[in-house]
Z-matrix of the N, CA and C atoms (Angstrom, degrees):
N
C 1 1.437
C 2 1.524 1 109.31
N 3 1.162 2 105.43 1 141.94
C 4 2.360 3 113.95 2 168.85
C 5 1.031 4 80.92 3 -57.80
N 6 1.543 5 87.03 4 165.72
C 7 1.315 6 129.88 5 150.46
C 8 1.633 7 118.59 6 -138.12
N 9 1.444 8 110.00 7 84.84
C 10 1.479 9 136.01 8 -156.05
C 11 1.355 10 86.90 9 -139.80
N 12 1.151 11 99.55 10 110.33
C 13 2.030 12 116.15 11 164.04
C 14 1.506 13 100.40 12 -58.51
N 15 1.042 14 144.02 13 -35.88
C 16 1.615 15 151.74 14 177.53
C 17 1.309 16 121.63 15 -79.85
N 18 1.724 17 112.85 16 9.18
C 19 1.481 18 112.69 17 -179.89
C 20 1.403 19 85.94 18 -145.26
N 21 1.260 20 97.31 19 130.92
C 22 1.766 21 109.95 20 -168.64
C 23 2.096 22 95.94 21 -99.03
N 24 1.170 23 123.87 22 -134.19
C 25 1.227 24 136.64 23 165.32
C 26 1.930 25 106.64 24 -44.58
N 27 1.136 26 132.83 25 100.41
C 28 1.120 27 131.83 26 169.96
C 29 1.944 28 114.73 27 -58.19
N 30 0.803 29 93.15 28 -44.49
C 31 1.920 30 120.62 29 -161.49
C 32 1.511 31 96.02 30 -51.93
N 33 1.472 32 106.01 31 -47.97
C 34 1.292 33 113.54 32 -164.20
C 35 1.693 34 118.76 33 -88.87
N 36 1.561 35 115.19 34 -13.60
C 37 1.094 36 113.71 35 176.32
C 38 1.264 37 100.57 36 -130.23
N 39 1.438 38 108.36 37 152.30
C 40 1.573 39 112.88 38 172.12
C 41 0.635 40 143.06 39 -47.82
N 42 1.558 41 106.83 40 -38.71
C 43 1.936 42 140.40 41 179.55
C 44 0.720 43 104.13 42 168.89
N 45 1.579 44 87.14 43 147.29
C 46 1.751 45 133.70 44 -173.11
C 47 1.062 46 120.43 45 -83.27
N 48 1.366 47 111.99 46 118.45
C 49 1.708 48 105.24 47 175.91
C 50 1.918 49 99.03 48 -123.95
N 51 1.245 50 91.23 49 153.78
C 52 2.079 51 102.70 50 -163.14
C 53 1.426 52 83.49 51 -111.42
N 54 1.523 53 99.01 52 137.07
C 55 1.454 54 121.93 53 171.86
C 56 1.787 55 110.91 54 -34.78
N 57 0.939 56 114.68 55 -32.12
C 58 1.638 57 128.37 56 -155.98
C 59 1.381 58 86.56 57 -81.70
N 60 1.700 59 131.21 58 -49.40
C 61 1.139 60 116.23 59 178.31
C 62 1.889 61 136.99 60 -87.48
N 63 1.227 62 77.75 61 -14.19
C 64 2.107 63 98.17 62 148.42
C 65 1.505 64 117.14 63 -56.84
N 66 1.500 65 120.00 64 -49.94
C 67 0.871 66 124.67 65 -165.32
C 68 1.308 67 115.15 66 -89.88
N 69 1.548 68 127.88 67 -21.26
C 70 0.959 69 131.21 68 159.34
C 71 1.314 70 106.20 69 -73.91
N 72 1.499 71 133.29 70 -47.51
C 73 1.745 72 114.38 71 167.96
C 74 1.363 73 132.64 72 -48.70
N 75 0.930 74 94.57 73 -40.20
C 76 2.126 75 105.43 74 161.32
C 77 0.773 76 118.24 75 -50.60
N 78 1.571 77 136.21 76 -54.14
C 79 1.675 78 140.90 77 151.56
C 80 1.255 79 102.88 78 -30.40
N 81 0.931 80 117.31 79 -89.14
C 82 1.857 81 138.82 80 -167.55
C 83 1.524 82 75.89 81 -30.81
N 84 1.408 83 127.85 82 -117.27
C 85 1.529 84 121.88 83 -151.54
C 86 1.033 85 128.73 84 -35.89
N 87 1.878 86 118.05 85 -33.40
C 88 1.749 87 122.48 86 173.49
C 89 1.732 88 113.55 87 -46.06
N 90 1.620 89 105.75 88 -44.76
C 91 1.264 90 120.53 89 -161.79
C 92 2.145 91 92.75 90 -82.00
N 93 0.679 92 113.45 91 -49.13
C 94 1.722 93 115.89 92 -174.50
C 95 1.825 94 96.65 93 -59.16
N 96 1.582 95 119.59 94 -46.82
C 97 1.195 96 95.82 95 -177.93
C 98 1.512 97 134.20 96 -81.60
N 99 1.577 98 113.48 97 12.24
C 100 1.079 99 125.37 98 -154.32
C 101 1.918 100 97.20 99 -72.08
N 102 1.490 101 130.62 100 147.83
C 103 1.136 102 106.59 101 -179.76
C 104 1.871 103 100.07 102 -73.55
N 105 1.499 104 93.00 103 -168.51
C 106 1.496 105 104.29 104 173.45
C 107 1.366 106 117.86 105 -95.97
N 108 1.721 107 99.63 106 131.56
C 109 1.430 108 112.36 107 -166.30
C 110 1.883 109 117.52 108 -43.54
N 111 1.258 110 111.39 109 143.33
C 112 1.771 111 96.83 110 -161.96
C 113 1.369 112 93.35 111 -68.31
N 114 1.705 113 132.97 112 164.57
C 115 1.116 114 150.17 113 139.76
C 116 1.641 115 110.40 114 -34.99
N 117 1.428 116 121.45 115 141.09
C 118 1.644 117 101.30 116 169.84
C 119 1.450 118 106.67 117 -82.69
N 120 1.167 119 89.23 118 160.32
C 121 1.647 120 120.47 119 -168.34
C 122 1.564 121 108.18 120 -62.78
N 123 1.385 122 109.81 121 143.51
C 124 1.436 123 118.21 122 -172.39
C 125 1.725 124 94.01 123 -88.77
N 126 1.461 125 97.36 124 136.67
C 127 1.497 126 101.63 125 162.09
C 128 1.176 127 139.35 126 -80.49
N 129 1.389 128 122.43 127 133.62
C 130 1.650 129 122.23 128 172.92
C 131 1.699 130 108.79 129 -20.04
N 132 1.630 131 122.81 130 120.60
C 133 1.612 132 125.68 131 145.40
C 134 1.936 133 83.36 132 82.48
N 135 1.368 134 139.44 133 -0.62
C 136 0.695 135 137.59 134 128.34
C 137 2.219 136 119.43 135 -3.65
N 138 1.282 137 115.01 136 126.43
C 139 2.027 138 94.83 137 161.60
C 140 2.139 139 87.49 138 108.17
N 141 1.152 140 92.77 139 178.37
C 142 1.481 141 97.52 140 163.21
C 143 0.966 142 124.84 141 -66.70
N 144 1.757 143 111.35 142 125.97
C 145 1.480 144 127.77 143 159.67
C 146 1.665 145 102.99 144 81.77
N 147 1.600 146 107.50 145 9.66
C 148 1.722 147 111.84 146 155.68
C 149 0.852 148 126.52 147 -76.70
N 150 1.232 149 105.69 148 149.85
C 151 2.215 150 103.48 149 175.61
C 152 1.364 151 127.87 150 -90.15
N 153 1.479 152 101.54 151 5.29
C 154 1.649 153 99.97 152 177.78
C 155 1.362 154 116.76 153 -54.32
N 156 1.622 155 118.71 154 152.26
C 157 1.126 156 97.22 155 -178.51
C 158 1.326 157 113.28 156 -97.68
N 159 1.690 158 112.83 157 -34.40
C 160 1.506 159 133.45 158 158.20
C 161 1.665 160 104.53 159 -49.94
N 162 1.368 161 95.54 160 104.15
C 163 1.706 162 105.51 161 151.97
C 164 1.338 163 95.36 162 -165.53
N 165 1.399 164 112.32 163 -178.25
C 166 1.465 165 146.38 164 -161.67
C 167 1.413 166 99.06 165 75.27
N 168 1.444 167 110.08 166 -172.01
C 169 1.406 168 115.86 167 -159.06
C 170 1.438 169 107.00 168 -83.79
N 171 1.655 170 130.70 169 163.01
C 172 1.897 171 143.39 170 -144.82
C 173 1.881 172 71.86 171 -63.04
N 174 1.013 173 140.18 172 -63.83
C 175 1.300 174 130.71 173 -151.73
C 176 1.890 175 97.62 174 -54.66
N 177 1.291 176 122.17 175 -64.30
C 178 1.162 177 125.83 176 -162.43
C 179 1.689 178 94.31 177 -63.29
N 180 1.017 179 148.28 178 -31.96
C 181 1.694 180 165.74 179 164.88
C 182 1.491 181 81.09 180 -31.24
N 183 1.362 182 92.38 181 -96.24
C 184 1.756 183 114.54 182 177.62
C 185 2.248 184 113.36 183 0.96
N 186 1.681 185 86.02 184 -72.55
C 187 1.199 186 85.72 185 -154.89
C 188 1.383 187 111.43 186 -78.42
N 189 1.957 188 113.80 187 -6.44
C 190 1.404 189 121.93 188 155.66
C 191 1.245 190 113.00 189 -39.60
N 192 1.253 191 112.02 190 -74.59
C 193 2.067 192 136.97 191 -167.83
C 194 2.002 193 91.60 192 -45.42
N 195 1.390 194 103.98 193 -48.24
C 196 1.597 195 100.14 194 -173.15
C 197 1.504 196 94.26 195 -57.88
N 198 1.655 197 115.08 196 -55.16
C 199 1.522 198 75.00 197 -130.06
C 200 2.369 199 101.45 198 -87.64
N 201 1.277 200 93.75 199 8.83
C 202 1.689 201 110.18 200 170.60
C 203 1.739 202 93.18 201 -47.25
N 204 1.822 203 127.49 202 -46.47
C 205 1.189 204 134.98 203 -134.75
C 206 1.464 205 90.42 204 -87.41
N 207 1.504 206 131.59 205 5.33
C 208 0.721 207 107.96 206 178.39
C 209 1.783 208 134.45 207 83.98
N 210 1.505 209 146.15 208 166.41
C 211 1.717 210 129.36 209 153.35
C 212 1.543 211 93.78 210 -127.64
N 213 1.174 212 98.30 211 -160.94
C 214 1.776 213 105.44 212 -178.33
C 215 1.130 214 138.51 213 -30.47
N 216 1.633 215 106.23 214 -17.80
C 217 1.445 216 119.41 215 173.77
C 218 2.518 217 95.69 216 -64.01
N 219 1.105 218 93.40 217 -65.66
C 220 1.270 219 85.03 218 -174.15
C 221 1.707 220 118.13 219 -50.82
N 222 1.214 221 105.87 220 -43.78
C 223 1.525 222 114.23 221 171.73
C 224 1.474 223 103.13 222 -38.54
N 225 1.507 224 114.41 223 -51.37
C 226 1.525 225 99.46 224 -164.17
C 227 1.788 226 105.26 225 -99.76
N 228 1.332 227 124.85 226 11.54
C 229 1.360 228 96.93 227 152.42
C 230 1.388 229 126.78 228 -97.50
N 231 1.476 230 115.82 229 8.65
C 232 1.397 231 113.67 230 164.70
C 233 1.718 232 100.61 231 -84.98
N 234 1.193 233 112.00 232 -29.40
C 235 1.852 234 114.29 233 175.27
C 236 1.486 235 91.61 234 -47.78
N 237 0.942 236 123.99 235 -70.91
C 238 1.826 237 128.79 236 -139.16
C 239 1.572 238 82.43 237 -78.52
N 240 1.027 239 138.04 238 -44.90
C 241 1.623 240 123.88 239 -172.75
C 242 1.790 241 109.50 240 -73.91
N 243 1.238 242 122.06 241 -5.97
C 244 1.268 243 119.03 242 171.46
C 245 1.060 244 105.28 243 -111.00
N 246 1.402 245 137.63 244 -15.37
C 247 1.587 246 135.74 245 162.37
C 248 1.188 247 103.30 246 -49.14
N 249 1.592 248 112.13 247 -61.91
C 250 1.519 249 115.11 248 -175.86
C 251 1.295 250 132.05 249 -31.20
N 252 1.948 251 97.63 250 -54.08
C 253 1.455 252 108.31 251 177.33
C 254 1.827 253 107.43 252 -85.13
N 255 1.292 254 106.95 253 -13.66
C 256 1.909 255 86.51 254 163.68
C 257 1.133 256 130.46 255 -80.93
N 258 1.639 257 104.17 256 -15.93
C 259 1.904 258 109.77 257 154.73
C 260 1.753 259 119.08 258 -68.54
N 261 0.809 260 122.89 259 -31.43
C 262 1.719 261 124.43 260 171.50
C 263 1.383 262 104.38 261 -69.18
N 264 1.616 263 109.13 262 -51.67
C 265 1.678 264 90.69 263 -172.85
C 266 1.377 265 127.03 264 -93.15
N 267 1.431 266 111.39 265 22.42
C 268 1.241 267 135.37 266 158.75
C 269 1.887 268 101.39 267 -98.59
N 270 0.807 269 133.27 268 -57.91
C 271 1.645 270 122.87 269 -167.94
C 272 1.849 271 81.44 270 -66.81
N 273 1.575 272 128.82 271 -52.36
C 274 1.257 273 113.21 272 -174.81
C 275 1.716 274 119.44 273 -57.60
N 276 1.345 275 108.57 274 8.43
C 277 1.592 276 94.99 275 -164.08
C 278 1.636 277 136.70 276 59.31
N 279 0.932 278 98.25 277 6.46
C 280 1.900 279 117.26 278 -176.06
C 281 1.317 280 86.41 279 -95.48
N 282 1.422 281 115.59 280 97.75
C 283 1.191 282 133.06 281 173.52
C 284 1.706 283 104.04 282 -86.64
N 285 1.151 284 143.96 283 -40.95
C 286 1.532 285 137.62 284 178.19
C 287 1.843 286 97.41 285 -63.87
N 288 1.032 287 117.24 286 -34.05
C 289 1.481 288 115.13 287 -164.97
C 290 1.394 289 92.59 288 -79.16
N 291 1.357 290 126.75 289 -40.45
C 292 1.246 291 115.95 290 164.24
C 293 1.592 292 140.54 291 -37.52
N 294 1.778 293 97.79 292 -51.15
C 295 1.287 294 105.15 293 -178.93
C 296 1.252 295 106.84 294 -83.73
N 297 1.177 296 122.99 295 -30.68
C 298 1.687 297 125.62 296 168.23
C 299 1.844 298 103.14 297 -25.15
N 300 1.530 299 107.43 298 -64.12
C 301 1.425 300 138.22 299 -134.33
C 302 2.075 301 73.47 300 -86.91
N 303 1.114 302 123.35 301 -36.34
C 304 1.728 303 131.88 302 179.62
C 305 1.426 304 98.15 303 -57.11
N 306 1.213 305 114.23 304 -79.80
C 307 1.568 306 113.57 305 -176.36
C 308 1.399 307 121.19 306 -70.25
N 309 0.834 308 129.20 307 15.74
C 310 1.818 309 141.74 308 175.34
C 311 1.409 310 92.08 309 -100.31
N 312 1.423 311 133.70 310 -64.39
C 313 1.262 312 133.37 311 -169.89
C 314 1.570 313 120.47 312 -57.40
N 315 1.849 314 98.72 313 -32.07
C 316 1.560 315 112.43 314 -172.18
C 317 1.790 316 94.05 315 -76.46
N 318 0.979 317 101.62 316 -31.47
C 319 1.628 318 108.38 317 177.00
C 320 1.491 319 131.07 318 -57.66
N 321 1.222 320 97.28 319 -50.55
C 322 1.694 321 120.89 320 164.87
C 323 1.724 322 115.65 321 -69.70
N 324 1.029 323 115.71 322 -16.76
C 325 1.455 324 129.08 323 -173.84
C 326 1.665 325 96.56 324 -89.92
N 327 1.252 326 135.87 325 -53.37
C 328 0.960 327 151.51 326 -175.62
C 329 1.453 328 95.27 327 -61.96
N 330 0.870 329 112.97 328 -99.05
C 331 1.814 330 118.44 329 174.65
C 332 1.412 331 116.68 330 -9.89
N 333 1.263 332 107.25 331 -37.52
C 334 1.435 333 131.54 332 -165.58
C 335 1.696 334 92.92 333 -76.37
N 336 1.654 335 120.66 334 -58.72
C 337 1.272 336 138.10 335 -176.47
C 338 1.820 337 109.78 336 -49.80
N 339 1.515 338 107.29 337 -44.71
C 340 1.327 339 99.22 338 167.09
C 341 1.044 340 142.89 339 -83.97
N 342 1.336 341 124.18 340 -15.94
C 343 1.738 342 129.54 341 179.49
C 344 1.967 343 87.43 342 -97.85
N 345 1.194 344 137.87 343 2.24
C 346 1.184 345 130.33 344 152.89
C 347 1.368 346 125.36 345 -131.25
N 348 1.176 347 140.25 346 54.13
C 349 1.361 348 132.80 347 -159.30
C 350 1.253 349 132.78 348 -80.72
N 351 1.156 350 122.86 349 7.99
C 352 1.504 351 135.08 350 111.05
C 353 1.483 352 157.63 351 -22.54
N 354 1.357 353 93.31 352 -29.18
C 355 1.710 354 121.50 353 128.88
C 356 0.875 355 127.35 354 -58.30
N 357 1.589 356 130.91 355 -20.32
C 358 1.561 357 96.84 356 -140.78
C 359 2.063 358 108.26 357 -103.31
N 360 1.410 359 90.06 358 -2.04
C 361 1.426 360 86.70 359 -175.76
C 362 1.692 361 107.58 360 -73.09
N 363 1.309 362 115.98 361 -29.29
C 364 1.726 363 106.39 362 175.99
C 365 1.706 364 97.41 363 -82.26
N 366 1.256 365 122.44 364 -57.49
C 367 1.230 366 82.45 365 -172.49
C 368 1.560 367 137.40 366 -108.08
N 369 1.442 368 105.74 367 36.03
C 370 1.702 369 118.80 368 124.15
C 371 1.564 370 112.67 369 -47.52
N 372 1.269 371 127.64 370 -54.32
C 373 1.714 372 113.04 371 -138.15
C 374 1.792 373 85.62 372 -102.58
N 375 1.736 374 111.24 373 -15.91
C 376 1.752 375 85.81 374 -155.41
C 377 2.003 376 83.91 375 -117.06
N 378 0.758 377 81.67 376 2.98
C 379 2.187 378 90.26 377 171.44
C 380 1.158 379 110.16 378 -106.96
N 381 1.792 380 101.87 379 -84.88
C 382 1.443 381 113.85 380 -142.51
C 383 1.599 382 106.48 381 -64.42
N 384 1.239 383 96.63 382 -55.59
C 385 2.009 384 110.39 383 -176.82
C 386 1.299 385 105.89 384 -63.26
N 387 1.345 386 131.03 385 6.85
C 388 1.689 387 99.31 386 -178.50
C 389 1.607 388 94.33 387 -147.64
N 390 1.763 389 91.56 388 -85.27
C 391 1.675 390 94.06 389 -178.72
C 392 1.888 391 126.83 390 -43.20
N 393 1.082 392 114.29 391 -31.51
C 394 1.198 393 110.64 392 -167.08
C 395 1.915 394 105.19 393 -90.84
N 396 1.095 395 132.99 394 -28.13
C 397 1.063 396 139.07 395 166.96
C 398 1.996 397 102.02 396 -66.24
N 399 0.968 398 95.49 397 -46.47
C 400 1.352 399 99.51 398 -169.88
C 401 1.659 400 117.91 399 -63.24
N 402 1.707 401 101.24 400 -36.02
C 403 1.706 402 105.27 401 169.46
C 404 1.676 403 103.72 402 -83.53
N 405 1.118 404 124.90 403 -6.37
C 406 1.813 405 111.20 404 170.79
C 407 1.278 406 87.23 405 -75.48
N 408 1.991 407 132.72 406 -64.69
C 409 0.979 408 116.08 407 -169.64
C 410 1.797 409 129.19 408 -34.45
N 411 1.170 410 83.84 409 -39.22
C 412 1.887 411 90.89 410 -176.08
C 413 1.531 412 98.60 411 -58.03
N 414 1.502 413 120.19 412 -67.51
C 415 1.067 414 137.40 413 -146.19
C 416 1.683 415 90.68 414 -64.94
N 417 1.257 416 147.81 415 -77.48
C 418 1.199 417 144.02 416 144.76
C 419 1.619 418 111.17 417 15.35
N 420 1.443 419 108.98 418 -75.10
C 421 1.555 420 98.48 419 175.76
C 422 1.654 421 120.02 420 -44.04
N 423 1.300 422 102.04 421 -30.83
C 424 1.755 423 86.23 422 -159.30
C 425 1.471 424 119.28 423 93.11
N 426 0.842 425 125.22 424 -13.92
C 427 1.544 426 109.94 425 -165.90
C 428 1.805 427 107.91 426 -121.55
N 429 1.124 428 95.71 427 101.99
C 430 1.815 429 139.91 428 -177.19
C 431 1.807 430 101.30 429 -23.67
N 432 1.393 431 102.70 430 -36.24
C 433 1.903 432 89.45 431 -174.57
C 434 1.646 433 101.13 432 -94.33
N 435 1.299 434 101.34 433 -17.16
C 436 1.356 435 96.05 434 -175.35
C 437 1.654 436 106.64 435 -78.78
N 438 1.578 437 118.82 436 -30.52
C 439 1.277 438 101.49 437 178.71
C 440 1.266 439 128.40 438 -71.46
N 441 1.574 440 95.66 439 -42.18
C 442 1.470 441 111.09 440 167.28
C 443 1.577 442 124.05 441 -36.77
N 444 1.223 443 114.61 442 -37.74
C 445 1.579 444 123.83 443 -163.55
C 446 1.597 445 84.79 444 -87.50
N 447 0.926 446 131.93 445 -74.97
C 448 1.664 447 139.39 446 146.96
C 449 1.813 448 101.02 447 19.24
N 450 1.493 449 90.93 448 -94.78
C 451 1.277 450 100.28 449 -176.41
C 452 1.578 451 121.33 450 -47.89
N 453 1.411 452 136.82 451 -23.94
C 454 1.218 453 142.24 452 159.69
C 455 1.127 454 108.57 453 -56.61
N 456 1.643 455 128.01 454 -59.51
C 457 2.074 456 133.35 455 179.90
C 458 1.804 457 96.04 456 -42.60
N 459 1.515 458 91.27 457 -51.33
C 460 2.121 459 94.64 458 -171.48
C 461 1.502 460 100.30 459 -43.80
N 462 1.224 461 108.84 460 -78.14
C 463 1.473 462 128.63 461 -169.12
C 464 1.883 463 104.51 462 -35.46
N 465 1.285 464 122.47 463 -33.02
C 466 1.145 465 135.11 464 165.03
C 467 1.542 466 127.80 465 -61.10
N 468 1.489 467 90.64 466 -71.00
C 469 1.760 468 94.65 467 151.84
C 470 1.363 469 139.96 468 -16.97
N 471 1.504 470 90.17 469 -43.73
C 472 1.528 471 110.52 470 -164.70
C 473 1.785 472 109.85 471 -81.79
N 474 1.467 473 88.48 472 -37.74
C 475 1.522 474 98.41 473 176.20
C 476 1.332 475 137.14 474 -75.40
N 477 1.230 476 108.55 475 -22.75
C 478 1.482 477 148.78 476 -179.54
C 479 1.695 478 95.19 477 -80.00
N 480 1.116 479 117.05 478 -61.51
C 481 1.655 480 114.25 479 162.95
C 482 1.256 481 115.30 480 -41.42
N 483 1.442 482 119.55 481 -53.79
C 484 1.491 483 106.63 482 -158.04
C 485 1.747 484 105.56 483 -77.99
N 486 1.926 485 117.61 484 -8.02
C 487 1.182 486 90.13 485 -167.61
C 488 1.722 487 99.80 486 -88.14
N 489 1.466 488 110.69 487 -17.12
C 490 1.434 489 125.33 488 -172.85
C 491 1.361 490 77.60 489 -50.97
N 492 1.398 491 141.10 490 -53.07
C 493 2.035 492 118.43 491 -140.73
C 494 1.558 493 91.79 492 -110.18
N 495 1.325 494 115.02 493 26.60
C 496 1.525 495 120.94 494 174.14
C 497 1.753 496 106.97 495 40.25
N 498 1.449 497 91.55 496 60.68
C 499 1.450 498 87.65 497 159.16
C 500 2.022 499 89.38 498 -142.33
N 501 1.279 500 100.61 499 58.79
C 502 1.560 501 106.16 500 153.19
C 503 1.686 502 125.68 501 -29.32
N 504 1.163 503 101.80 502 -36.78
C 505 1.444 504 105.79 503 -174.42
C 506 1.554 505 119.38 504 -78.02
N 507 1.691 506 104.98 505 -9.83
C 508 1.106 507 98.70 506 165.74
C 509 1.570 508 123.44 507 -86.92
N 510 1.329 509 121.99 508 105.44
C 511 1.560 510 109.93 509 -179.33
C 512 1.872 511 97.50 510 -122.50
N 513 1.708 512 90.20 511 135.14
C 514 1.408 513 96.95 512 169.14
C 515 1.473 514 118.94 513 -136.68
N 516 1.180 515 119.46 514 127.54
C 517 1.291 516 140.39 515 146.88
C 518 1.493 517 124.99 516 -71.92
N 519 1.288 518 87.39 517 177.68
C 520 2.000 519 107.99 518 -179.07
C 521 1.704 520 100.26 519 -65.84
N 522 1.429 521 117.03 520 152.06
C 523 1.352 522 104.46 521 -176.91
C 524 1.247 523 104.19 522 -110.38
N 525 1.658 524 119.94 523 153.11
C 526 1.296 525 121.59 524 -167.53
C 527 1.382 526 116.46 525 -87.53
N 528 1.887 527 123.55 526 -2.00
C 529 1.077 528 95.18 527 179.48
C 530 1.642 529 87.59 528 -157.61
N 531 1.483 530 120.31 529 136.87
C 532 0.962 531 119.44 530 -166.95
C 533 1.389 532 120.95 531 -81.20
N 534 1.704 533 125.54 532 143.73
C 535 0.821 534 141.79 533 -148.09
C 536 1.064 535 122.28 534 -124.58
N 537 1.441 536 99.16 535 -15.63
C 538 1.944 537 121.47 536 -164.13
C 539 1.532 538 103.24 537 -84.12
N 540 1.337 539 133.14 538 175.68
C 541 1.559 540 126.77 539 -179.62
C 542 1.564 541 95.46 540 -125.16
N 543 1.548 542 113.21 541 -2.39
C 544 1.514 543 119.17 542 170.19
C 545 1.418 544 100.07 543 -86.13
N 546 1.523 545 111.05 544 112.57
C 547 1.662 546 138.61 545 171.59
C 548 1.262 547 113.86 546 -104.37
N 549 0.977 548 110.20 547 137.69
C 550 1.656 549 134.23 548 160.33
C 551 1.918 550 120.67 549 0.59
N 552 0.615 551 83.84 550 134.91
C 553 1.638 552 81.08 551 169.52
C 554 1.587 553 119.60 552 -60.37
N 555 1.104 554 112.03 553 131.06
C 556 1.648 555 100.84 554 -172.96
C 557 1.684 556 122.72 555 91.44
N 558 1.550 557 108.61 556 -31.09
C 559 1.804 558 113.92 557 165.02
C 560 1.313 559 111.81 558 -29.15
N 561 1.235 560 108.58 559 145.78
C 562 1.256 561 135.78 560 159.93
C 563 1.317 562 115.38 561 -22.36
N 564 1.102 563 162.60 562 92.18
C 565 1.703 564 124.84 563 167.36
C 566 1.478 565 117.92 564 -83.98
């Protein structure tokens, strides 16, 4: 006679089957009867003389949605709209809104690095690795001339990048008039 915890009385049954392999047969048929996953769905105006813009096959979909997203050009107009507001909340002294407005930019830069990565060696070496760590550092301290002077090297950085990727024509400064709806400590509401 076994000695198999999973085979009770041999004599009396023909064969033994162990819970483990029940339970793996239950799988096995759950998964076989499942229907077949639906096709994705055809889009509205989809076919001839539709206006969808999504068609051809999930791959050709795909590289639609990519290329709507834009490369570095989009990366950097969320840059320049958080530059903006890291100059206010630096003249505002809202130093967290600052670094907020630090890692949003390091964020967008990155993003920026992957749908173009061809960029990324200038601005790895003339952003990511130096200047931008270096104005959290400021901003971190607290102390107002140091960011300030800070924030001028950034603003440099930035420019110095754009001529490295020969887009010279981009030059940015501090902006003269604020734009942001994030106010001062103490504003009006």
């Amino acid at each position: 006679m076994r000695s198999n915890r999973w085979i009770r009385n041999t004599r009396r049954t023909p064969f033994a089957v162990s819970p483990l392999a029940c339970l793996t047969a239950l799988l096995a048929f759950g998964i076989a009867c499942q229907p077949e996953p639906p096709s994705p769905p055809e889009l509205e105006g989809e076919g001839e003389g539709g206006s969808a813009w999504l068609s051809g096959t999930v791959d050709e979909r795909f590289q639609a949605v990519g290329s709507q997203m834009g490369g570095f050009s989009q990366a950097m107009l969320e840059v320049g709209h958080r530059y903006e507001d890291l100059y206010w909340a630096i003249q505002d002294g809202n130093w967290a809104y600052a670094e907020y407005q630090l890692e949003k930019i390091g964020d967008a830069v990155e993003r920026g690095i992957i749908r173009r990565p061809g960029r990324a060696e200038s601005a790895e070496s003339l952003f990511l690795d130096a200047p931008l760590p270096e104005m959290m550092d400021a901003v971190h301290s607290g102390d107002e001339d140091r960011i300030r002077a800070q924030f001028e090297a950034f603003t440099l950085s930035c420019n110095q990048c754009h001529v490295v990727e020969e887009m010279e024509f981009v030059v940015i400064g501090p902006p003269e008039a604020r734009r942001t709806s994030v106010q001062p400590e103490g504003a009006e509401r």
